[in-house]
KEVO-996523 format. One record per residue (C-alpha): residue number from 1; residue in one letter; x, y, z. Coordinates in nm, 4 decimals, m for minus. Example, Ala and Ser with C-alpha at 12.3 -4.5 7.8 and 13.67 -1.06 7.14 Angstrom:
BEGIN
+-----+---+----------+----------+----------+
|   k | r |        u |        v |        w |
+-----+---+----------+----------+----------+
|   1 | A |   1.2300 |  m0.4500 |   0.7800 |
|   2 | S |   1.3670 |  m0.1060 |   0.7140 |
+-----+---+----------+----------+----------+
This chain:
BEGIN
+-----+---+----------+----------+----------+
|   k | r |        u |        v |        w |
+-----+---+----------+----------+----------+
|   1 | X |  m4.5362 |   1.0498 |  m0.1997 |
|   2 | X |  m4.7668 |   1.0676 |   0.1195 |
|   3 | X |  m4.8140 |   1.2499 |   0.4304 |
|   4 | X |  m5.0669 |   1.1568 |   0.7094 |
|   5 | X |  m5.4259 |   1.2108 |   0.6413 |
|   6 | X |  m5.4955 |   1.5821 |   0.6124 |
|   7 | X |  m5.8764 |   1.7168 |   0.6065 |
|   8 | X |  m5.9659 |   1.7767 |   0.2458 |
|   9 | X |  m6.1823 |   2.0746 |   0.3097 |
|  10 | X |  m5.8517 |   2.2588 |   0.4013 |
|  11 | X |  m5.6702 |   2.1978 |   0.0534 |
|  12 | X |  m5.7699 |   2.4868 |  m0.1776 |
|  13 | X |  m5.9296 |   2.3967 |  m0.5437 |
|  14 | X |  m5.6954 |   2.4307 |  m0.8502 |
|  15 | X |  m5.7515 |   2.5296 |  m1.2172 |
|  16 | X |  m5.6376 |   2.3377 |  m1.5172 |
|  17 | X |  m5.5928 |   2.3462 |  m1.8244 |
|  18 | X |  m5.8931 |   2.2735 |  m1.9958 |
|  19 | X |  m6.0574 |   2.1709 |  m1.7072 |
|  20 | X |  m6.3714 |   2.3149 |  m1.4677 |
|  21 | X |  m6.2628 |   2.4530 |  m1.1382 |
|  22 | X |  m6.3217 |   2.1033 |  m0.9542 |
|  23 | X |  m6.2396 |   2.0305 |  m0.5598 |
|  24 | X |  m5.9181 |   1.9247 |  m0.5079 |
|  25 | X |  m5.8368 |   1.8862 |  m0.8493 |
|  26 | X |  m5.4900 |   1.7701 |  m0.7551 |
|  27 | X |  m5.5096 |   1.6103 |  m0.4357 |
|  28 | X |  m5.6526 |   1.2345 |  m0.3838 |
|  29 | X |  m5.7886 |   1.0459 |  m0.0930 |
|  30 | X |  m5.5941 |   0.6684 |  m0.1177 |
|  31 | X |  m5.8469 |   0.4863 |   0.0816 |
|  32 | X |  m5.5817 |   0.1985 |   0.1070 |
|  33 | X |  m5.3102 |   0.3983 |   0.3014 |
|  34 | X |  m5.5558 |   0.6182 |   0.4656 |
|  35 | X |  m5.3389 |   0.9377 |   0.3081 |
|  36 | X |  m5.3873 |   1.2064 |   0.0964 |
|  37 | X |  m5.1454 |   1.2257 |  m0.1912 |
|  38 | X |  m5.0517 |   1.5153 |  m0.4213 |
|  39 | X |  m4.9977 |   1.4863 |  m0.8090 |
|  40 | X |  m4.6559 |   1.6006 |  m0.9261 |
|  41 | X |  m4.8952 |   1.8946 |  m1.0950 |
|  42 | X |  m4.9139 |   2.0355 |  m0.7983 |
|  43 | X |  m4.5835 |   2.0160 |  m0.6470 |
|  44 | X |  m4.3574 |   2.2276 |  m0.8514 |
|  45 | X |  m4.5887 |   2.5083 |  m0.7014 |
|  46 | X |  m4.6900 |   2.4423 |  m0.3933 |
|  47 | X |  m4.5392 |   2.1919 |  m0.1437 |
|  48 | X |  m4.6950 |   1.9365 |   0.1027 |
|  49 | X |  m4.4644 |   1.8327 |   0.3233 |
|  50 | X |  m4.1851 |   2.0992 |   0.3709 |
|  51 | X |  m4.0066 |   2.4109 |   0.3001 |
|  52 | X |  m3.6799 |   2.5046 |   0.2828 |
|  53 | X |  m3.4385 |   2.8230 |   0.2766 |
|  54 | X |  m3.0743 |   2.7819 |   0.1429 |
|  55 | X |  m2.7712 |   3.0008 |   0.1404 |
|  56 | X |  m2.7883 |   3.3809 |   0.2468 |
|  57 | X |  m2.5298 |   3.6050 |   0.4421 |
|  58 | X |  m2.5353 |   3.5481 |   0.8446 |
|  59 | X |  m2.3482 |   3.8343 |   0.7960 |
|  60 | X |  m2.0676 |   3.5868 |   0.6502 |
|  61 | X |  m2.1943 |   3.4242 |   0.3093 |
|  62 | X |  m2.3612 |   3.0963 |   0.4187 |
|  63 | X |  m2.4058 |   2.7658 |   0.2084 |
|  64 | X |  m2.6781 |   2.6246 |   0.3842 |
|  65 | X |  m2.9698 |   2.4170 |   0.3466 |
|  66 | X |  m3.2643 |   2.4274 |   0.6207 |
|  67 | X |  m3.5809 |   2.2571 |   0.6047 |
|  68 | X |  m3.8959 |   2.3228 |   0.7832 |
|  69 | X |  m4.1869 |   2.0975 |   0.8411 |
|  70 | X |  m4.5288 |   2.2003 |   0.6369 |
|  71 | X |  m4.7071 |   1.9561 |   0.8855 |
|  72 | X |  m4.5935 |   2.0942 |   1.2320 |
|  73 | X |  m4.5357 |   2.3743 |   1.3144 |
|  74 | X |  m4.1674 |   2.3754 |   1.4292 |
|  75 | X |  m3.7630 |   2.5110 |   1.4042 |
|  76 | X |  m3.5486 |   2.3606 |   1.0960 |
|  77 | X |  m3.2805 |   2.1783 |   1.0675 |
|  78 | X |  m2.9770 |   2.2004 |   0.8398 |
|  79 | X |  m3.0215 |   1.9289 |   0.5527 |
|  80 | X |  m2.7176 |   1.9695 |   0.3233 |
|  81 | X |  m2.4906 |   2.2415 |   0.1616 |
|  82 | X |  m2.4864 |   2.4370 |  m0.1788 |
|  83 | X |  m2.1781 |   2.4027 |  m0.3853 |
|  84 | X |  m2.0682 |   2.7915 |  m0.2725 |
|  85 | X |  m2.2060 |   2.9607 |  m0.0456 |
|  86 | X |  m2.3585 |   3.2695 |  m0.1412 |
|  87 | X |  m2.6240 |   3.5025 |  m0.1149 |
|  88 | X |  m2.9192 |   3.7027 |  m0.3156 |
|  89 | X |  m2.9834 |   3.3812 |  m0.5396 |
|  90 | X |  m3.3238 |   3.2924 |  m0.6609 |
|  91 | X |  m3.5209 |   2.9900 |  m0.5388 |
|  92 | X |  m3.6997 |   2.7101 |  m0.7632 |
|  93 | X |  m3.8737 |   2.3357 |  m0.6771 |
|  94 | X |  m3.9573 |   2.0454 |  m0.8754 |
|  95 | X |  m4.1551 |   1.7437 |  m0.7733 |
|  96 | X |  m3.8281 |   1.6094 |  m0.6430 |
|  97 | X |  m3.5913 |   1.8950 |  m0.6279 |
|  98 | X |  m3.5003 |   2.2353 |  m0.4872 |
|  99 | X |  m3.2951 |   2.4779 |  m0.7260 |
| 100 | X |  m3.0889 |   2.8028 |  m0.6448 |
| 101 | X |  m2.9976 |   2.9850 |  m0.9011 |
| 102 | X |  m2.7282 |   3.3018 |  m0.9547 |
| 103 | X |  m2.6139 |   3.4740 |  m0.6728 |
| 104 | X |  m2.2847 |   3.6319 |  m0.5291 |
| 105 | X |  m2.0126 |   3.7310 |  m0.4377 |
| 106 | X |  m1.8696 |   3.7154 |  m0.6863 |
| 107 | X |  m2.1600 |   3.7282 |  m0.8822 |
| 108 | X |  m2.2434 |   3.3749 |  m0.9944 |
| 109 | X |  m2.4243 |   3.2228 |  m1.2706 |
| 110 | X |  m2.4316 |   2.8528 |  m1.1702 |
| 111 | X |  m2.7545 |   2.6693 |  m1.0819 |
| 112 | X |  m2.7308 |   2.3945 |  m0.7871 |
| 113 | X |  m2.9884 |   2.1303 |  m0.7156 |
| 114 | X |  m3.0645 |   1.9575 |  m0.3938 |
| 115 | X |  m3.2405 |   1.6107 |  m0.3488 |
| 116 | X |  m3.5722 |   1.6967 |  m0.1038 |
| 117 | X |  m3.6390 |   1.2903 |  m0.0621 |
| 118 | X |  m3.3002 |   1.1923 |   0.0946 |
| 119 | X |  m3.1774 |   1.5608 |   0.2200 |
| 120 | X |  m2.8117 |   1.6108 |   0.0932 |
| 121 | X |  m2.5626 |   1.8324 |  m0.0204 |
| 122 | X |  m2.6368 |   2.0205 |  m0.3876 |
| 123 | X |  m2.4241 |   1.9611 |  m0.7338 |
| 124 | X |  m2.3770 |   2.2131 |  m1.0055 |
| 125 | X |  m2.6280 |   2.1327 |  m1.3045 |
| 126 | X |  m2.5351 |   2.4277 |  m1.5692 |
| 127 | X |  m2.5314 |   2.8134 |  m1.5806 |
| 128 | X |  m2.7492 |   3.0687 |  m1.6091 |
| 129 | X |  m2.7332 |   3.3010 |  m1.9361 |
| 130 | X |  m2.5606 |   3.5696 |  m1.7254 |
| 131 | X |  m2.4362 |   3.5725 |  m1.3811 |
| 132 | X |  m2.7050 |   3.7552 |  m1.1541 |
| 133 | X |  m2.8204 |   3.8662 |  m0.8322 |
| 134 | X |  m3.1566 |   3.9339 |  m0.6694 |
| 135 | X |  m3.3557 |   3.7915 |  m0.9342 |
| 136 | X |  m3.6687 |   3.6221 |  m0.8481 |
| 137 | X |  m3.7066 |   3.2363 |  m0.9003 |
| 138 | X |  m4.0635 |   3.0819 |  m1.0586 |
| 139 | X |  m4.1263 |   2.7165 |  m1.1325 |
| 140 | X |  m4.3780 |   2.5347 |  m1.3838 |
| 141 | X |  m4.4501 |   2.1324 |  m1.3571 |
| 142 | X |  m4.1115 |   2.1284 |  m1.5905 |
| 143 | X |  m3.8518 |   2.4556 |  m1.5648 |
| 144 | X |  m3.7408 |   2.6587 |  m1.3248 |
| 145 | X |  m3.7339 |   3.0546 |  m1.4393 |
| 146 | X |  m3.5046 |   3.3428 |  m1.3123 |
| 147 | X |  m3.6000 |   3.7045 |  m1.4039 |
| 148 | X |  m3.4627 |   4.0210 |  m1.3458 |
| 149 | X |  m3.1402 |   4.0954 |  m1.1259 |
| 150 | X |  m2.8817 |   4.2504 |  m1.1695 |
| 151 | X |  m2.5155 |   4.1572 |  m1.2767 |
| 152 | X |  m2.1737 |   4.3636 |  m1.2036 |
| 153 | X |  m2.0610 |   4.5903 |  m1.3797 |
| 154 | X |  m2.3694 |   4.6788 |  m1.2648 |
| 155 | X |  m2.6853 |   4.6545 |  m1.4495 |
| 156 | X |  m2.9840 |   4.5678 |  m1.4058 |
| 157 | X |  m3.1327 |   4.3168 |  m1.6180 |
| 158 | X |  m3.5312 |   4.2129 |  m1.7706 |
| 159 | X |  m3.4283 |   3.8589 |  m1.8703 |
| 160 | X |  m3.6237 |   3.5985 |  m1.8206 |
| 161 | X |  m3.4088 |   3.2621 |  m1.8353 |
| 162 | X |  m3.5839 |   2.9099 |  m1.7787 |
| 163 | X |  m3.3964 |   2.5430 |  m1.7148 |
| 164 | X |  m3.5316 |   2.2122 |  m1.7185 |
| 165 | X |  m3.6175 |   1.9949 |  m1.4456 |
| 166 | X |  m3.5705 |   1.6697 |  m1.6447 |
| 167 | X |  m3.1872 |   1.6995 |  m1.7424 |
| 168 | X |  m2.8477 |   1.9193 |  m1.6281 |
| 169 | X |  m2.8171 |   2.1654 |  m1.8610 |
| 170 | X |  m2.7601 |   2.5428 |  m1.9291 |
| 171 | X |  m3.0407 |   2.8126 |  m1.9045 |
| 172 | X |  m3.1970 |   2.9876 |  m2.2328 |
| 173 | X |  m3.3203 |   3.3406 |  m2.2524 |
| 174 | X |  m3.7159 |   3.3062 |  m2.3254 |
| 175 | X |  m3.8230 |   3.6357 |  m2.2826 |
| 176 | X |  m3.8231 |   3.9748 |  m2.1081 |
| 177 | X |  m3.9836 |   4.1609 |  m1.8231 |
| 178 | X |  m4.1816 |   4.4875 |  m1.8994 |
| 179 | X |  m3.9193 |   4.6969 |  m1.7562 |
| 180 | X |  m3.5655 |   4.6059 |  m1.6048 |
| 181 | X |  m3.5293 |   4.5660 |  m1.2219 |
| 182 | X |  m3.3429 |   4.3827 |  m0.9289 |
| 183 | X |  m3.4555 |   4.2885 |  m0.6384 |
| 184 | X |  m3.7795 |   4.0994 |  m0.7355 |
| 185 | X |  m4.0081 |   3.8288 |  m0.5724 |
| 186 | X |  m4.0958 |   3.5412 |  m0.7379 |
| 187 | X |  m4.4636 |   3.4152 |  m0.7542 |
| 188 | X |  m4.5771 |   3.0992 |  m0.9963 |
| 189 | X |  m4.9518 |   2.9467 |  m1.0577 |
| 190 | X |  m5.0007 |   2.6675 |  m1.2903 |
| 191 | X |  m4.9861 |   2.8558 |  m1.5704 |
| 192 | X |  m4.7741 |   3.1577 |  m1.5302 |
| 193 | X |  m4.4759 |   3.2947 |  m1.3762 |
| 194 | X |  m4.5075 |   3.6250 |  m1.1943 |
| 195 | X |  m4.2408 |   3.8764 |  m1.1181 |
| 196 | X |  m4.3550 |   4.1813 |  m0.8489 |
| 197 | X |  m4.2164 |   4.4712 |  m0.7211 |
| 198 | X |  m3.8015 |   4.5529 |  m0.7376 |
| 199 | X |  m3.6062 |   4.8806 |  m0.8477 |
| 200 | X |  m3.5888 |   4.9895 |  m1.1963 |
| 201 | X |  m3.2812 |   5.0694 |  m1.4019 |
| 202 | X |  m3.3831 |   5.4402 |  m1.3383 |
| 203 | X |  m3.3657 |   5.4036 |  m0.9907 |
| 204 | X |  m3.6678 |   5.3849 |  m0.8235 |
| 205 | X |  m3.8567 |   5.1254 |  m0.6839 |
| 206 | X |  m4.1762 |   4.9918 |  m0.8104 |
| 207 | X |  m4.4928 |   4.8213 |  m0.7682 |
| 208 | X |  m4.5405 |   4.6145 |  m1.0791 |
| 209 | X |  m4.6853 |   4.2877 |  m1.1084 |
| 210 | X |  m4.5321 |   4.1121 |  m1.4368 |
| 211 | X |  m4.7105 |   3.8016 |  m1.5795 |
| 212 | X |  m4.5577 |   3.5822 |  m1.8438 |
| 213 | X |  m4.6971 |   3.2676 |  m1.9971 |
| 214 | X |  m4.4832 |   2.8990 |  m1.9296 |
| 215 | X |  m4.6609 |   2.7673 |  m2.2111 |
| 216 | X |  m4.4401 |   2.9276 |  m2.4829 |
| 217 | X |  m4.1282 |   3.1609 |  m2.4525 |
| 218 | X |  m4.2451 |   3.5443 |  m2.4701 |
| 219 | X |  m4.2128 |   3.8531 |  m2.3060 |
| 220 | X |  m4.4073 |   3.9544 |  m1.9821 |
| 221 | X |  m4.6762 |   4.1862 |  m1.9364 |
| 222 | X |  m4.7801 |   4.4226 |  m1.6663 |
| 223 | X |  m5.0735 |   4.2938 |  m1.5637 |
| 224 | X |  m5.1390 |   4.5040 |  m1.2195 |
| 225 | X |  m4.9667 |   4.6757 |  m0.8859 |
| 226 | X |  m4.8812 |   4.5730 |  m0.5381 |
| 227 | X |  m5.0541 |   4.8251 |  m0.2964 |
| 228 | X |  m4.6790 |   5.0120 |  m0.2403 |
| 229 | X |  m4.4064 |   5.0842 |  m0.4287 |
| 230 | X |  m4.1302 |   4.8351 |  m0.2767 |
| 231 | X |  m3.8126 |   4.5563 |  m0.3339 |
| 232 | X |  m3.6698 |   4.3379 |  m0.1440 |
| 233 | X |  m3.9889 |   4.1403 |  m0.1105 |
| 234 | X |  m4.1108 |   3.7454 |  m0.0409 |
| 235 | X |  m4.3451 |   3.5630 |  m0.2862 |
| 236 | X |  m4.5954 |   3.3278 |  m0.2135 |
| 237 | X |  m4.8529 |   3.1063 |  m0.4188 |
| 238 | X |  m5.1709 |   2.9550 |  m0.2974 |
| 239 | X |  m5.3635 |   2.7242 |  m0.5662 |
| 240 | X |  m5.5697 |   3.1019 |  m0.6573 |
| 241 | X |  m5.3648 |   3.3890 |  m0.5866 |
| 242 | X |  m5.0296 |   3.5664 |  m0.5555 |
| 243 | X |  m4.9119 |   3.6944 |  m0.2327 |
| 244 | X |  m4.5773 |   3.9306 |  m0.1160 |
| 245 | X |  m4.5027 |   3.8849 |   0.2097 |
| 246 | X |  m4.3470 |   4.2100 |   0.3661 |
| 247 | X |  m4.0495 |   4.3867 |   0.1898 |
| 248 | X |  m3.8132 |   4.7005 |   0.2366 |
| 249 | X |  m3.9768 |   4.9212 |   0.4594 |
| 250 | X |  m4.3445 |   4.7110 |   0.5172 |
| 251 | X |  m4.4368 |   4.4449 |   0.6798 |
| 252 | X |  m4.7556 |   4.4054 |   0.4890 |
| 253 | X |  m4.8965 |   4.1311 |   0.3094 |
| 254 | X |  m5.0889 |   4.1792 |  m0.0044 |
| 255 | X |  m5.2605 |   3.9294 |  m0.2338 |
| 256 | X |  m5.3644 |   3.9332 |  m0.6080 |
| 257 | X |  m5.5856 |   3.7002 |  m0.8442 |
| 258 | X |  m5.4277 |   3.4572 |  m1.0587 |
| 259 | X |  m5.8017 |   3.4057 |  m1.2594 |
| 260 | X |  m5.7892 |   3.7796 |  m1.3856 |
| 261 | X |  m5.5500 |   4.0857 |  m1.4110 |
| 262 | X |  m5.5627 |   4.3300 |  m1.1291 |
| 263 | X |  m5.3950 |   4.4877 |  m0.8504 |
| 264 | X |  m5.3189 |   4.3649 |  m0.5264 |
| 265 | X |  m5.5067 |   4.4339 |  m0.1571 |
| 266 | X |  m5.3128 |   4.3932 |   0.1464 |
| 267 | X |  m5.4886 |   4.0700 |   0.3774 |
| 268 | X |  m5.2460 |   4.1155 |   0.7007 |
| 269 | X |  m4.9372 |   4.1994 |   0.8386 |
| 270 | X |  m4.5713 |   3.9925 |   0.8757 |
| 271 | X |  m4.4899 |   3.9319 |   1.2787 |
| 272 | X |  m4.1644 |   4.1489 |   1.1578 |
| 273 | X |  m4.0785 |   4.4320 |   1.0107 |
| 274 | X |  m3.7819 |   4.2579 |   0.7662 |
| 275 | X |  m3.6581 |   4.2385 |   0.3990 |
| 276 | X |  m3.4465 |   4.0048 |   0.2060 |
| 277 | X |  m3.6565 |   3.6803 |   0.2913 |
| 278 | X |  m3.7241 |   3.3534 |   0.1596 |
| 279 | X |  m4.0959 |   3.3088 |   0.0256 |
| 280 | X |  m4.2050 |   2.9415 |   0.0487 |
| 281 | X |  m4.5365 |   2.7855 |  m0.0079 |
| 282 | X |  m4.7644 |   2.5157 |   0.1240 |
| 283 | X |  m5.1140 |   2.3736 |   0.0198 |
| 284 | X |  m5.2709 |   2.5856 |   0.3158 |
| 285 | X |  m5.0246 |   2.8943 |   0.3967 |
| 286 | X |  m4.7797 |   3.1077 |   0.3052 |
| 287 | X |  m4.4291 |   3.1233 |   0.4887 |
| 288 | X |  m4.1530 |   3.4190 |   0.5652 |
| 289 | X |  m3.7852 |   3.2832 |   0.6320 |
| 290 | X |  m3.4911 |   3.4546 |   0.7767 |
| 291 | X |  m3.4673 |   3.8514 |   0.6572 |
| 292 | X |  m3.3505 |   4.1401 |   0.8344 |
| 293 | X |  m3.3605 |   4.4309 |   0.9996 |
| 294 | X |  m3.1649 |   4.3330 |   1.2085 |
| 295 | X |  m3.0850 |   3.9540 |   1.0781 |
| 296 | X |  m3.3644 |   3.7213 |   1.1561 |
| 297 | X |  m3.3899 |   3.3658 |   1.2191 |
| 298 | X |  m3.8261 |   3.3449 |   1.2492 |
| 299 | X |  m4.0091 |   3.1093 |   1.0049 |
| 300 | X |  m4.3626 |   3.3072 |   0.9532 |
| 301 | X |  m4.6495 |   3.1318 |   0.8654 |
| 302 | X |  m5.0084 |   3.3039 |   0.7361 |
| 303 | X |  m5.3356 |   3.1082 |   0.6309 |
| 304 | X |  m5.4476 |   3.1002 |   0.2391 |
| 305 | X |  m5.8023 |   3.0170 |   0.3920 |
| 306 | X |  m5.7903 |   3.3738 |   0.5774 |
| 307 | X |  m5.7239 |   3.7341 |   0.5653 |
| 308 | X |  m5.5511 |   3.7671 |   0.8491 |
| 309 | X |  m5.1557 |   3.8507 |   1.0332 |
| 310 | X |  m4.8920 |   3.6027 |   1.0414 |
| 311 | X |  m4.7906 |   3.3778 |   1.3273 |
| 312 | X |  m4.4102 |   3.2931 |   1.4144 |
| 313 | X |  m4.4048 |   2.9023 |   1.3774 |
| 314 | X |  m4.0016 |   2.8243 |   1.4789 |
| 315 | X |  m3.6706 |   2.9542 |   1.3334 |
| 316 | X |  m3.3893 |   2.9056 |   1.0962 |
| 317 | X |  m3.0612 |   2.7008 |   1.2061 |
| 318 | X |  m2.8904 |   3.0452 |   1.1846 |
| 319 | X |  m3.0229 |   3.3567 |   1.1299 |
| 320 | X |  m2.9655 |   3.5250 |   0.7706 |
| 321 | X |  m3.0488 |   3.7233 |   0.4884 |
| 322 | X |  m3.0679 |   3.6912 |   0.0985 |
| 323 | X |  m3.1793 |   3.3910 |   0.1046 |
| 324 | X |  m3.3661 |   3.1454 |  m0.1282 |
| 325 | X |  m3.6845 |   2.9628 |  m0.0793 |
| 326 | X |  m3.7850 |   2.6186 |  m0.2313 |
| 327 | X |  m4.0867 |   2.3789 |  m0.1045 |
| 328 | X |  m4.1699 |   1.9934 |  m0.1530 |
+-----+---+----------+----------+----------+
């Protein structure tokens, strides 16, 4: 796949696997098409061409599908539908598709997947190992993850399930958080989901950043804090670090090393005070989606490259809340 030639200073390094830290690791030059092309490494991660936000409550439960351009800055347009519409699902992306995953109401356990090539309505590919809400969605080159949430009769769960890309099936339980909680963000790197922030089964909210491995199936660890105790937050990746973007009560966004274990430092502010957004990610910037406080419609973007405040870049088909991110 190929976009129009982008500056390669502007594409952040990536770590590998047994590899150095090399420039551009996963990004190539084709001098033949005069573009720069991604590996499907890099995809399930990070996008390169757009992002996209799907379902969420406008107050009504919505089963939509927007996409945003990663390219120019602009509004989105409505793509396709999920099989129900619902909200508080978590978000997932492979090279070639966008997952949402649990959800309500009812509380669901069904995962959908939508085509990002040809745009499109979403089909049911298999269930979760419970039916959840406000878990947080991570993705590896292979399986989408959803950890934490909560189901009804409520309780709140620490299981991390995981689904592959490569056929329609059914979720397995590969592990467990540190501690139980809803209402987490999602955050992947190349090697590791992460799961920050949410509200404990005793109550009250927290600021842990859990780390566990997509290499094998095991539990997570705690591996540092977000500068506030929070939920309700946004995730985003760049190729080196972690970022939540605003959440219940903050508009701040913090950022924390993927290379070692630590706690996070806040880099800049949302444009909006909001909660209950979609987190997407490009090659170059982070991006805020819908929320409220009251119900928003504004697509946020904020610069990896920078420490520095968000910028409003266009706006959702319909403003809404609960919502799922995904980015190609």
């Amino acid at each position: 796949m190929s976009i129009p030639k982008i500056d390669p200073v502007l594409l952040e390094p990536l770590e590998r696997p047994g590899y150095a830290i090399e420039n551009n690791a996963n990004v190539f030059f084709n001098s033949l098409t005069n573009t720069v092309e991604m590996s499907s490494y890099l995809r399930a991660y990070q996008g390169f061409e757009s992002g996209y936000t799907s379902g969420g409550s406008s107050p009504a439960y919505v089963n939509t599908v927007d996409k945003f351009s990663f390219i120019t800055d602009g509004n989105a347009t409505d793509v396709g539908d999920l099989t129900v519409a619902r909200d508080s699902a978590a978000g997932q992306s492979s090279n070639t598709h966008g997952y949402t995953s649990g959800g309500a109401a009812p509380v669901r356990n069904i995962i959908d997947r939508f085509p990002f090539a040809s745009g499109g309505n979403a089909t049911d590919v298999g269930d979760l190992t419970q039916a959840r809400l406000t878990a947080a969605g991570q993705s590896s080159e292979t399986n989408g993850y959803t950890s934490g949430g909560y189901t009804i009769p409520y309780s709140i769960l620490n299981t991390i399930d995981k689904f592959p890309f490569a056929t329609n099936a059914n979720a397995t339980d590969v592990g467990d958080l540190s501690v139980r909680r809803s209402d987490v963000a999602g955050v992947s790197s190349p090697l590791f989901g992460y799961s920050l922030m949410g509200i404990s089964s005793l109550g009250p909210e927290v600021n842990t950043i859990d780390k566990f491995p997509f290499a094998s199936n095991s539990n997570a660890t705690d591996v540092g804090d977000i500068t506030q105790l929070g939920s309700r937050a946004s995730g985003q990746n760049s190729a080196y670090h972690g970022y939540k973007g605003g959440h219940f009560g903050s508009t701040r966004i913090d950022k924390f090393p993927f290379a070692v274990d630590a706690n996070a430092t806040t880099v800049g502010d949302i444009t909006q005070s909001r909660y209950e957004a979609a987190g997407q990610s490009s090659t170059v910037a982070g991006y805020v989606s819908g929320g409220r406080n009251p119900i928003r419609t504004t697509i946020d973007k904020f610069p990896f490259a920078s420490e520095s405040n968000e910028s409003d870049v266009g706006d959702l088909t319909v403003g809404r809340y609960d919502v799922a991110g995904q980015q190609y």
